[in-house]
N, C-alpha and C positions, 0 to 999 in steps of 0.2 A: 559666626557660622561660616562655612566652608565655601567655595563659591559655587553657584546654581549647580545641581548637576542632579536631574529626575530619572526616574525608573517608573517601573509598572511594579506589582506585586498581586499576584491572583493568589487566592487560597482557592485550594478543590478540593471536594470531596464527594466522587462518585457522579458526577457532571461527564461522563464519558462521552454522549452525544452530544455536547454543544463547544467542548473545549475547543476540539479543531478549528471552529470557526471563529471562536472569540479569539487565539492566538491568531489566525491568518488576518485578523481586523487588528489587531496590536500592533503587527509586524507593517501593518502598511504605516502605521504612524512613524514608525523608525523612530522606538525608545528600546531599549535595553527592558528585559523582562525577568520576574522571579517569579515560576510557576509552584507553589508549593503543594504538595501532596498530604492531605492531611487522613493516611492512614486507609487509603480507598480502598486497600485488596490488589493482591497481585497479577489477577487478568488486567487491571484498571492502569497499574504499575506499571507492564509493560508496556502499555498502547503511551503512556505520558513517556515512559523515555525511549519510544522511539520515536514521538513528536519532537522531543527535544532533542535527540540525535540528530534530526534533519536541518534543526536551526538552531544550532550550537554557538552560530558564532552571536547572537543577541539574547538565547532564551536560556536560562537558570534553573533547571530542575532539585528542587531540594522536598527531602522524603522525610517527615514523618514516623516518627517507627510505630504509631498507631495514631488513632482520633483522639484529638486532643480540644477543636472546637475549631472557630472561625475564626475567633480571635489571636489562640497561639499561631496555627497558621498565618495570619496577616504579620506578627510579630517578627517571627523565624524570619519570615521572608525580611520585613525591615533591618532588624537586626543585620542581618547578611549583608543586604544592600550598605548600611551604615558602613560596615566592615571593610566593602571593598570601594569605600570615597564618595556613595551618593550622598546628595541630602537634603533629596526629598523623593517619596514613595508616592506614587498614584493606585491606592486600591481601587479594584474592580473586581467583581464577581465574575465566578465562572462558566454563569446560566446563559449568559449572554443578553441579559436582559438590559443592560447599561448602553447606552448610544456613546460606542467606543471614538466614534468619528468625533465625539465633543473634546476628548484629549488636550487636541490644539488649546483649547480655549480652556482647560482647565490647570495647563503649564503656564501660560501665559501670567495667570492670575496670580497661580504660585513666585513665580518670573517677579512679579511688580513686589508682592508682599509676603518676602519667603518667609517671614514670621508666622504666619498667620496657616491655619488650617482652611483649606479649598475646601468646603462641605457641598456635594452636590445635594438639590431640593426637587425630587419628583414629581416628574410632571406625566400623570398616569394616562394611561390610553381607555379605552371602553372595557376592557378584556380586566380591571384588576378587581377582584375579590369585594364586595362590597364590605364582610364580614373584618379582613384587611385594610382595610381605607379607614372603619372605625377603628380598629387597633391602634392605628398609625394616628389620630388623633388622640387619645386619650396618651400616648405615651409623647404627642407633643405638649398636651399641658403639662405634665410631668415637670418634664423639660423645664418648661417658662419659669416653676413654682421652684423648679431645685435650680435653677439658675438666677433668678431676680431679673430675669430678661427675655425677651424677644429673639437675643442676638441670633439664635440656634434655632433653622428655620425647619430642616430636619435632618433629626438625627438618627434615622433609619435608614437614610439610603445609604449605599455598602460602595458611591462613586466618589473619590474624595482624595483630597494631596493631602500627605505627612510631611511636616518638618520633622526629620528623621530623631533627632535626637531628643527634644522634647518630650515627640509622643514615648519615643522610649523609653524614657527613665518615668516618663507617669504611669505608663505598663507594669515596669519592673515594683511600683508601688501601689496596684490593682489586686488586690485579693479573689476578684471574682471577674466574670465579664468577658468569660471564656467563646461562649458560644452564641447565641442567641441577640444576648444582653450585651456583646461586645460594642458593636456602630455605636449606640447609644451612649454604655458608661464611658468609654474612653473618649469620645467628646464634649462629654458636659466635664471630667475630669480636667482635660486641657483647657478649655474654658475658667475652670478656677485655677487652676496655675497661669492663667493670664496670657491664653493663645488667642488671638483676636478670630472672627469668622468670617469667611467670607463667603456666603451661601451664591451658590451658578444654578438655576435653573436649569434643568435637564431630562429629557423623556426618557421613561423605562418603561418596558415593555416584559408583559405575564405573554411569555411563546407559548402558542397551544400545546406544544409536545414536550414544555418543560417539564424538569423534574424539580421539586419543594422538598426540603426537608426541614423543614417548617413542625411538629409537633407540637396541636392544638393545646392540650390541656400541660403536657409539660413544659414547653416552651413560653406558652403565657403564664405559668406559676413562677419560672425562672424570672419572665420579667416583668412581673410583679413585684418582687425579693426584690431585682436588682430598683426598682422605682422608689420603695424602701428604703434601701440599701444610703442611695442619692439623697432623699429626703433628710435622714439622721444624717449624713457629712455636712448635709445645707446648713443645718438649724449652727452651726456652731461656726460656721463662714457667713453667716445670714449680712452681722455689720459691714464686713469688708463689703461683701458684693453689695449691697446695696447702696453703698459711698462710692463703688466701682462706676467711671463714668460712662454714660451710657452707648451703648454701640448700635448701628443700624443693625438690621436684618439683612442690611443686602451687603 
């Protein structure tokens, strides 16, 4: 691997009131940024590149030519990052829901064991969803059953370090896991190509005046499929990972 060198990568999509502030919280960390636009509409267009006009000399504006999901946008954005010599990507959401201030601490980690995928594991406040909380468990057993482990403490939250090249070539051989279903498939993926995890604790925050795009009944069929999906890859990896020696959670 190439020698340390991190970024950020946001994908947006239609997050127009909270970007400003999650970039001016980026920027205090003094990393290098890839703000990608995943197809928001051209009043949305303009307000991102004249954000990124003003801070040119650290933030990366890269557009979409339509909605493609969370996942391509996170990619794009890797990808590019890969391109121009990082190699490693720090995903963060656009909602502003992520405690940007934990950064430090999650470079760091990458820093010690850049092999290894940083998974941040939410630590929810009074404000989240109850209906969401059970989601978010039923798709951590998932997890344990298609991985033969613990190791993946969660694979929902959207705050997390990429070893850049890794995650991309297991992308590049992802058929699905575009949107929704993205955070999840592509780190029990990395997990069987043999990325170790190393889960940070970390508060996220439901803002009152956020926006979701979240779609109840689509969005839980998609990741349903993709539960599925994981389940048939398991059954024929079952030996390896189970002779796989065993990893902490932490």
């Amino acid at each position: 691997m190439s020698a340390f060198s991190p970024c950020v990568v946001i994908p947006h999509y239609r997050h127009e009131q909270a970007i400003a502030g999650v970039i001016a919280r980026v920027k205090a960390q003094r990393l290098p940024c890839y703000l990608v636009d995943d197809g928001s509409g051209a009043p949305v267009a303009a307000a991102l590149a004249a954000l990124a006009a003003a801070e040119s000399t650290w933030l990366r504006l890269l557009k979409l030519p339509h909605n493609q999901g969370k996942g391509a946008a996170v990619m794009a954005g890797c990808a590019a990052a890969l391109a121009h010599g990082y190699s490693h990507a720090v995903q963060l959401d656009a909602d502003g829901q992520h405690c940007i201030e934990d950064l430090p601490r999650f470079v760091e980690a990458a820093r010690r064991q850049p092999q290894a995928v940083i998974a941040g594991a939410a630590v929810y406040d009074e404000r989240v969803p109850r209906a969401r909380r059970y989601g978010r468990w039923v798709t951590h057993v998932w997890v344990w059953i298609n991985t033969g482990s613990l190791a993946i403490r969660d694979s929902m939250c959207g705050f997390r370090v990429y070893p850049l090249a890794p995650a991309l070539a297991v992308w590049h051989e992802m058929r699905q896991g575009r949107r929704m279903d993205f955070d999840t498939e592509i780190l029990v993926r990395l997990f069987w190509a043999g990325c170790a995890i190393v889960n940070l604790p970390t508060a996220v925050t439901y803002p009152e005046d956020g926006v979701s795009h979240f779609h109840l009944w689509r969005d839980n069929l998609r990741i349903s499929g993709m539960h599925a999906r994981l389940f048939f890859g398991m059954l024929w990896r079952a030996p390896r990972l189970w002779f796989r020696p065993r990893q902490s959670s932490e």
